[in-house]
N, C-alpha and C positions, 0 to 999 in steps of 0.2 A: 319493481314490477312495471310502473308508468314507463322507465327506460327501457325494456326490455323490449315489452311495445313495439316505444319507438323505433328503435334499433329494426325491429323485424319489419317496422313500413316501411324506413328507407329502404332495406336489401329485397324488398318487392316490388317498392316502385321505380329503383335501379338496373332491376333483372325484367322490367315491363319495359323500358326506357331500350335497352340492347337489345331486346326481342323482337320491338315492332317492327321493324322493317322489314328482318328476314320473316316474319310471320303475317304481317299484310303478303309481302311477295309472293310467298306461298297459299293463302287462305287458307289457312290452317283450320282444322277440322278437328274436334275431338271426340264427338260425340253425333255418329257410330266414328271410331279411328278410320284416318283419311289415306287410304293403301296408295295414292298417287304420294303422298306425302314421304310416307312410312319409307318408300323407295328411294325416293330423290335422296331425299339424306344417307341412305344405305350404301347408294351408288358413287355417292362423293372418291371414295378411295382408288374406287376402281375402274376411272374414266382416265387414265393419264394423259392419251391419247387426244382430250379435247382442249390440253394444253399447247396443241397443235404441230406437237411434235411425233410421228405417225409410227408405229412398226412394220415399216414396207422394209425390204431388205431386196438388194439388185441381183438378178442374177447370176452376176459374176463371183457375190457371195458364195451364194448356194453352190454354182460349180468346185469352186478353192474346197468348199467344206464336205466333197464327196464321200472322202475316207473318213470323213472327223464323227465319230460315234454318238458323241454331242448334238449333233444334229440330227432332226429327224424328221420326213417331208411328206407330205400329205395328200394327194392328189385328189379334189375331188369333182373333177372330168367325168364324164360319165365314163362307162366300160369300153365302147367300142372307141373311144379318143386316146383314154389310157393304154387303150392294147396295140393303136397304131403305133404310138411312143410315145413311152416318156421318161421322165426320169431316171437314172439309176439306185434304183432300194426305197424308191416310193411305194407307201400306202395309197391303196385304192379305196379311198372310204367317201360312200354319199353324204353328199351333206348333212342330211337328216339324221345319219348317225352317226355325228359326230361326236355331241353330247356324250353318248353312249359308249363308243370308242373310249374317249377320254378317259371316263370313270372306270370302265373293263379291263379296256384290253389293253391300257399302257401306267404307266405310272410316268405323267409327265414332267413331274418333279427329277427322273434322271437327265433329262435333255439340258441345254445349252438355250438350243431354239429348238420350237418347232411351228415349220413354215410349210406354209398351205398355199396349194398352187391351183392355179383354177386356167381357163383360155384368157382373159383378159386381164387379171390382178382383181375384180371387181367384183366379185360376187367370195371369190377367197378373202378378201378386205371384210366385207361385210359379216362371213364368218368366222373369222380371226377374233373382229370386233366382241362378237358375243362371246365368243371363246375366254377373251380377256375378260369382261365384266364378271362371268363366273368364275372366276378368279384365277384364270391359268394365263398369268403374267410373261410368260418365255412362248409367248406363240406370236407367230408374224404371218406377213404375206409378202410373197414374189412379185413385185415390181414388175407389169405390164400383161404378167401373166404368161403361160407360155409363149406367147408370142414374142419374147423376148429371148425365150432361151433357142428357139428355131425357127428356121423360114417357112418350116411347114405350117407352122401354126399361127402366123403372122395377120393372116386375113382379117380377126376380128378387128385390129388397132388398122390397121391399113385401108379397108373400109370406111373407118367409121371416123375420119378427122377431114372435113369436109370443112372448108370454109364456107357452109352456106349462109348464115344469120350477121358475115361480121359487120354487113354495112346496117345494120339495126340494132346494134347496139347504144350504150349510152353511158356518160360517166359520169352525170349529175349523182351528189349521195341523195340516196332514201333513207330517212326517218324509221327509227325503229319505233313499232307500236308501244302503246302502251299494255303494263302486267294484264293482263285479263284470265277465263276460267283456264283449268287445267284438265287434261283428259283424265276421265272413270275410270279404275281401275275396280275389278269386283271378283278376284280369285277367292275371296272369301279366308285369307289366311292374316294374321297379325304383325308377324316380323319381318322387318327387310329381306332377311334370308327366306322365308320360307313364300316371299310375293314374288321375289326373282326367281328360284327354282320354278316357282308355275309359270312364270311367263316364257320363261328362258324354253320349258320346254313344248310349250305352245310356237313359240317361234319358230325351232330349228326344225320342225316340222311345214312350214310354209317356204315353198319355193322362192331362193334369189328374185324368179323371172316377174314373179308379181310385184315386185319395190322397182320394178326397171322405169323409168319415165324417158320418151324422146324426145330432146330437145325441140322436135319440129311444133309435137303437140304443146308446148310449155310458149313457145313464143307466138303461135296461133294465137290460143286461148290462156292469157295473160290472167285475166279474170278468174280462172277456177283454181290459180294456188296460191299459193303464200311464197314465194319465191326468196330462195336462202344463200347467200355465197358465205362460204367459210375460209376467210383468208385472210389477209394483208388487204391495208388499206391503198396501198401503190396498186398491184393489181388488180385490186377494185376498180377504181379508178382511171386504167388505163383500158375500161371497156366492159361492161357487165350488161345482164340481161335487163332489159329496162322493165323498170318496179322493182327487181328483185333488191335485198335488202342483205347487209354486210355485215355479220357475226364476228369474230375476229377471237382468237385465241382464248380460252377459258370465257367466253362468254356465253354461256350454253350451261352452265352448270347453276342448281337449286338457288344458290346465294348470289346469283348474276340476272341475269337476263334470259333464265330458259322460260318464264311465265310470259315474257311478250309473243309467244309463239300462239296462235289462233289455233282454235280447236272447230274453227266453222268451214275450212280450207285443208285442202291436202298441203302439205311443205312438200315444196320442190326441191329437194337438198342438190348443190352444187360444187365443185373445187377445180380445181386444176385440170387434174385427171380421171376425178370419178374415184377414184381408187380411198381418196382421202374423204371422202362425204358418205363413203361405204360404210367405216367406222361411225361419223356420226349417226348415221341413218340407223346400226343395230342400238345406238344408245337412247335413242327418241323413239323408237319401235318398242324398246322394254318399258319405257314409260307409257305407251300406249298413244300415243301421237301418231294420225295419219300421214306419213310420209312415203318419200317417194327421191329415189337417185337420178339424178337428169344423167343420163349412160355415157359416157367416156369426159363428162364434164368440162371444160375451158375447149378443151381438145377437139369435143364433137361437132362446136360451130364457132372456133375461132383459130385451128390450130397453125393456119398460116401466120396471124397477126403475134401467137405464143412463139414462134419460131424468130423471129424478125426481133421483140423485145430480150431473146436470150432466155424465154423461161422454158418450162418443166413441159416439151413441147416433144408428141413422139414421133420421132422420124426414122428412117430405115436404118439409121446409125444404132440406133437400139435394139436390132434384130442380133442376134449371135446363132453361131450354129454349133452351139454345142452338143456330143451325142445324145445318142439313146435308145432307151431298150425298147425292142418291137415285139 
């Protein structure tokens, strides 16, 4: 009996031993059960994406897979954009009901892909994003956004890559904070699935346009966010917004470093293109983090200097004029 004991206080104080880190990290909660918690862990499976390897798909995909049945494309433009043109055998569905869509009107488990096109790539990313955590794993977004598939629709990206900010940049690193609290979540429900379902459909009801942030307001007023680059460390380094602080591949998730993220500050989320910080932004948004997309990202205030280094830099070379239905 004495060994038995025993035996059961090592495998407790061995199972306390593996524990604390990830449960300091988290502050773990038991008592009411801790729904920021209950998620993060839920959501583990269904973030691929913050391994930094993104579901944007070019183009020139999309065109090759017109006749391909397996594909099936999504447009959610508003009406009078979609009716000037677009796609051939696009859905015309709002954002908002996409969710809904999903579950209704398709069975997405027959697709291949299905790619969501928007004017920029950026607010399609953002819903793709959420799309995937609810678990529809074969959903992407169109790379640049219509603006890539014609020249009619190019204005948004062509506009909006303005080398205004690049001589204020900086390449010194920022120190990432230390764990601190984590945002309330209060749906009032117990398991991971049934906290994501409420949030999931509290989101897909708020507009893209309100997660928009412009780079001009972020480099103003430095002070009022948490400023975030999600990339490579060479990139980083070759010119970031100054304070902002470098995240880097899988370091955003429960058992990483999602808890050094402030809950006193909005997060300025940034990438390359915007397009990539769309996805993180619905994954911090279902967790209930104040965030915010800085809009065409590296692009919108350094896209001369991305151009020059050879990176992910949009220029007119990336316009095609492929058709479409009017």
């Amino acid at each position: 009996m004495k060994q038995l004991k025993y035996f059961l206080l090592l495998m407790f104080l061995s199972v306390g031993v593996l524990g604390t880190t990830y449960a300091n990290n988290l502050q773990l909660d038991t008592d009411p059960p801790n729904e920021f918690i209950t998620l993060a862990e839920f959501l583990q499976g269904r973030t691929d994406f913050l391994n930094g390897e993104f579901p944007i798909v070019p183009a020139d995909e999309v065109k090759k897979n017109l006749k391909n049945e397996a594909y099936h494309i999504i447009d959610i433009r508003n009406e009078g954009w979609f009716d000037y043109g677009h796609i051939k055998d696009a859905a015309n569905v709002k954002a908002a009901d996409l969710l809904n869509y999903f579950e209704t009107q398709i069975s997405p488990a027959d697709y291949e892909k299905i790619v969501l096109v928007c004017y920029s790539g950026q607010s399609a990313a953002y819903f793709a994003g959420l799309l995937r955590i609810a678990g529809y794993d074969n959903v992407y977004s169109m790379k640049w956004g219509m603006s890539s598939w014609r020249e009619d629709f190019a204005d948004p990206w062509i506009n909006n890559t303005q080398p205004s900010f690049e001589d204020q940049l900086e390449t010194a690193m920022n120190a990432m904070p230390e764990a601190s609290e984590h945002p309330q979540l209060a749906t009032g429900k117990a398991s991971g699935e049934e906290i994501l379902k409420a949030r999931l459909q509290e989101l897909f009801e708020v507009p893209y346009s309100e997660f928009i942030l412009k780079s001009e307001a972020v480099f103003e007023t430095p002070q009022e966010y948490f400023t975030l680059y999600f990339g490579q460390p060479e990139s980083y380094t070759n010119g970031h917004i100054p304070g902002s602080v470098l995240y880097e591949a899988n370091s955003l998730r429960a058992n990483t470093s999602l808890m050094t993220l402030p809950t006193d500050k909005k997060v300025a989320l940034y990438t390359t293109t915007g397009q990539e910080a769309a996805y993180v932004l619905a994954y911090l948004n279902v967790l209930g983090y104040d965030a915010g997309n800085i809009a065409y990202g590296e692009n919108g205030f350094k896209n001369k200097s991305l151009k020059k280094a050879g990176s992910d830099a949009f220029t007119t070379k990336e316009i095609n004029m492929f058709p479409v239905i009017e």
